[in-house]
C-alpha positions as CSV (number, residue, x, y, z in Angstrom):
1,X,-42.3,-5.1,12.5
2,X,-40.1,-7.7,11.1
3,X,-37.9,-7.4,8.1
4,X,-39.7,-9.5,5.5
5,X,-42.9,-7.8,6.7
6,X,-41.1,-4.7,5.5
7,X,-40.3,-6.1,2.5
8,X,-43.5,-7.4,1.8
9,X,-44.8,-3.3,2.1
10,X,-42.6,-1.8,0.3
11,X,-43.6,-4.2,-2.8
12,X,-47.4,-3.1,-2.0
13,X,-45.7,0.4,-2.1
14,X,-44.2,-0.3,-5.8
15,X,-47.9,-0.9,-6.8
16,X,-48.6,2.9,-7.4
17,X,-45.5,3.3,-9.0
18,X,-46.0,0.8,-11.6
19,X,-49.3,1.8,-12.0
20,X,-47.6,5.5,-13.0
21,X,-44.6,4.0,-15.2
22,X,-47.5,2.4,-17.1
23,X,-49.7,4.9,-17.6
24,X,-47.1,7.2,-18.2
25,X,-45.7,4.4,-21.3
26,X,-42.3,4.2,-18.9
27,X,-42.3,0.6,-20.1
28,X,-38.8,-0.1,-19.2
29,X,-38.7,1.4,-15.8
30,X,-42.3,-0.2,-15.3
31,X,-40.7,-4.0,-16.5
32,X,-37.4,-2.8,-13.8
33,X,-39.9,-2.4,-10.9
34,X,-42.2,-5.2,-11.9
35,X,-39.2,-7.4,-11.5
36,X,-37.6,-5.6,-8.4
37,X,-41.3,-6.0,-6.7
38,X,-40.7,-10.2,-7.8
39,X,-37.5,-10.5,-6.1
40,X,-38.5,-9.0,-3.6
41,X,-41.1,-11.5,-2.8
42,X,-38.6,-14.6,-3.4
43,X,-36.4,-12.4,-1.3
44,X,-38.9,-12.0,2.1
45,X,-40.6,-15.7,1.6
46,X,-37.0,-17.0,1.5
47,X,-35.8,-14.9,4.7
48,X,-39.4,-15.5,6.7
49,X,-39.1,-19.2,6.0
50,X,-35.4,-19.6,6.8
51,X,-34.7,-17.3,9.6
52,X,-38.1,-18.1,11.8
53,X,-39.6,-14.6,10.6
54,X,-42.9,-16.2,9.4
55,X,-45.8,-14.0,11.0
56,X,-49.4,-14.0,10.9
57,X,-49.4,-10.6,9.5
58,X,-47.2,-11.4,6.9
59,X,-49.4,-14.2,6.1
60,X,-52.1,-11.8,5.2
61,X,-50.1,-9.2,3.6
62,X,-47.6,-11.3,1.1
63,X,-50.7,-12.4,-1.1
64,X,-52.4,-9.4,-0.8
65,X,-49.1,-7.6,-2.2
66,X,-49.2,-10.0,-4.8
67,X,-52.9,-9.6,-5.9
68,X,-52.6,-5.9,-6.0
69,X,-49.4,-5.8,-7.9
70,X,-51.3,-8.1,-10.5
71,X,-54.5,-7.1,-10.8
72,X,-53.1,-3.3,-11.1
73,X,-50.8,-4.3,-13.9
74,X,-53.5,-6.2,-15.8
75,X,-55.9,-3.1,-15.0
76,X,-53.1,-0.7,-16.3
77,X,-52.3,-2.6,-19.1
78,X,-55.9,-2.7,-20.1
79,X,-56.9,0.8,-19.1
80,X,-53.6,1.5,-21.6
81,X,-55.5,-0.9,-24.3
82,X,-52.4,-3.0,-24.0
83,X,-54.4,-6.2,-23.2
84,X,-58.0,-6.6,-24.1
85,X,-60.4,-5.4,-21.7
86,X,-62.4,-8.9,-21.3
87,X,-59.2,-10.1,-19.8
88,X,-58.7,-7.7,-17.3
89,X,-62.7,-8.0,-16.0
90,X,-61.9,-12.2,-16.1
91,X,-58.8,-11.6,-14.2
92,X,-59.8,-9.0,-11.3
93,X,-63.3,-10.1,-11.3
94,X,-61.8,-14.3,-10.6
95,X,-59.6,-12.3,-7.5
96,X,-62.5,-9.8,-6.4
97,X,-64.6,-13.1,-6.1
98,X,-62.2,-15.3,-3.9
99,X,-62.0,-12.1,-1.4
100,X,-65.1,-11.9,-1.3
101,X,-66.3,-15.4,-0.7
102,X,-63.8,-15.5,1.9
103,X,-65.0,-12.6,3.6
104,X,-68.7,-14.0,3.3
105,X,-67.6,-17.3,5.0
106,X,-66.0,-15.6,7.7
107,X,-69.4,-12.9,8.6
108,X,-71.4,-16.3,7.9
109,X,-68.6,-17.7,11.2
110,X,-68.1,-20.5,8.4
111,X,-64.2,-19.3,7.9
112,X,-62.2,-20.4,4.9
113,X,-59.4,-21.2,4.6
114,X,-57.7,-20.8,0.7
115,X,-55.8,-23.4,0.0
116,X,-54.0,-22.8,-3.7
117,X,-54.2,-26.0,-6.0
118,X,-51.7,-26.3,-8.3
119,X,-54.5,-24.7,-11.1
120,X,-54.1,-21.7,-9.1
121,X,-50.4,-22.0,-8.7
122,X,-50.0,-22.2,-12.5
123,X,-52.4,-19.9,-12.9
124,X,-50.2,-16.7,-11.3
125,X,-46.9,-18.1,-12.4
126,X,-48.6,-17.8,-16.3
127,X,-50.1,-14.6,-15.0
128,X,-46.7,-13.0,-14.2
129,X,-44.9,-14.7,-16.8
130,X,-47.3,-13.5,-19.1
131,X,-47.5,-10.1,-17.9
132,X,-43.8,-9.8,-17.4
133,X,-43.5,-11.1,-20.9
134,X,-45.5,-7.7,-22.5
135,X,-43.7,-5.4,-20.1
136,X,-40.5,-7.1,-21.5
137,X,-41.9,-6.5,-25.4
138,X,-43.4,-3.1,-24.9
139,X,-39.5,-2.0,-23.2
140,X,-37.8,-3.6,-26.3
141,X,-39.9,-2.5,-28.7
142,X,-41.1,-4.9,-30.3
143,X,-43.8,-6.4,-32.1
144,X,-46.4,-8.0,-29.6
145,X,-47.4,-10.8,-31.8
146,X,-47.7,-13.7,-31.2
147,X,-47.0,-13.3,-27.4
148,X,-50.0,-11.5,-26.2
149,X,-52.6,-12.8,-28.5
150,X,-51.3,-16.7,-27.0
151,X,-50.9,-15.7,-24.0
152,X,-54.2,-14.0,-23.3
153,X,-56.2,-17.7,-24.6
154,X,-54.0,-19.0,-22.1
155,X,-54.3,-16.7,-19.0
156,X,-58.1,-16.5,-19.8
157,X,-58.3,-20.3,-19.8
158,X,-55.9,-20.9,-16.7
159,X,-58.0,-17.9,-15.0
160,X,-61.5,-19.3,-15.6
161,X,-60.5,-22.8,-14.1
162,X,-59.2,-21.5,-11.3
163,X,-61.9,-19.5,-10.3
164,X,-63.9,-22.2,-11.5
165,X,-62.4,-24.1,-8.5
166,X,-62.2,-21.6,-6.4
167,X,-66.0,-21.3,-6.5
168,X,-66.6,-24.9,-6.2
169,X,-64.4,-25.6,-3.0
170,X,-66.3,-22.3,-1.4
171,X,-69.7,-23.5,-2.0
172,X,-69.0,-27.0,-0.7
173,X,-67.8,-25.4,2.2
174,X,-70.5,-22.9,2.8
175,X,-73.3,-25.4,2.9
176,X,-75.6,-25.5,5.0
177,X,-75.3,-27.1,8.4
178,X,-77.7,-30.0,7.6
179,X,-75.9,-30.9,4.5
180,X,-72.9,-33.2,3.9
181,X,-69.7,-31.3,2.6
């Protein structure tokens, strides 16, 4: 096990904890490890890249940290009736879909390779901005308006496109054999 591996489990471990801080309305503590989870993926990216730690484990792990800490905050945030509940579905149902479709390429031995285009890329730095953003309001105690209501249109629009994408490249590549790409 290498050390940005490490890293990269320990933010998966934060995942519960946040979910607890939110559901609990610890909204300062949940906004402390939301951003100590962030850093700490700048932090094992920047020492896997830079030190020769990259792995093909840690391939697989660092998004997967990053979808659960995401989707659980949105689902938290909804289940809290923070956000509104169409959003959440729109959210985790756009990430449920890409695991799956890569999944279903791989047991059709078609395997697929995710590639993020810079929709997607903009999509999850607006999704943690955004949901950094309400953790930041609800800790300060303040009023959420207009943050959330903008910044739901937007996530739900950035979201959609994505996936949108996302659904495209996947059925191009899962054509038949016959068929041109």
């Amino acid at each position: 096990m290498n050390f940005p591996n490490l890293i990269t489990i320990c933010r998966i471990l934060l995942v519960p904890v946040i979910i607890w801080l939110l559901i609990s309305e610890e909204y300062v503590w949940a906004l402390v490890v939301f951003l100590v989870a962030g850093i700490s993926d700048a932090i094992d990216g920047f020492l896997a890249r830079h030190f020769a730690s990259q792995t093909e484990l840690g391939a697989y792990l660092d998004p997967i940290a990053d979808k659960l800490l995401l989707v659980s905050v949105f689902a938290s945030l909804g289940i809290i009736k923070i956000l509104p509940a169409w959003l959440v579905l729109l959210v985790t149902t756009r990430d449920l879909l890409i695991v799956v479709g890569v999944l279903l390429a791989w047991v059709m031995d078609q395997p697929f390779t995710m590639k993020p285009r810079p929709i997607s890329k903009m999509n999850t730095a607006v999704q943690i901005a955004f949901v950094g953003s309400v953790l930041a309001i609800y800790a300060a105690k303040v009023s959420p308006s207009p943050v959330v209501p903008l910044g739901t249109i937007v996530v739900a629009a950035l979201t959609f496109i994505s996936g949108a994408y996302y659904m495209r490249d996947w059925f191009l590549h899962t054509k038949p054999t016959g068929e041109t790409k």
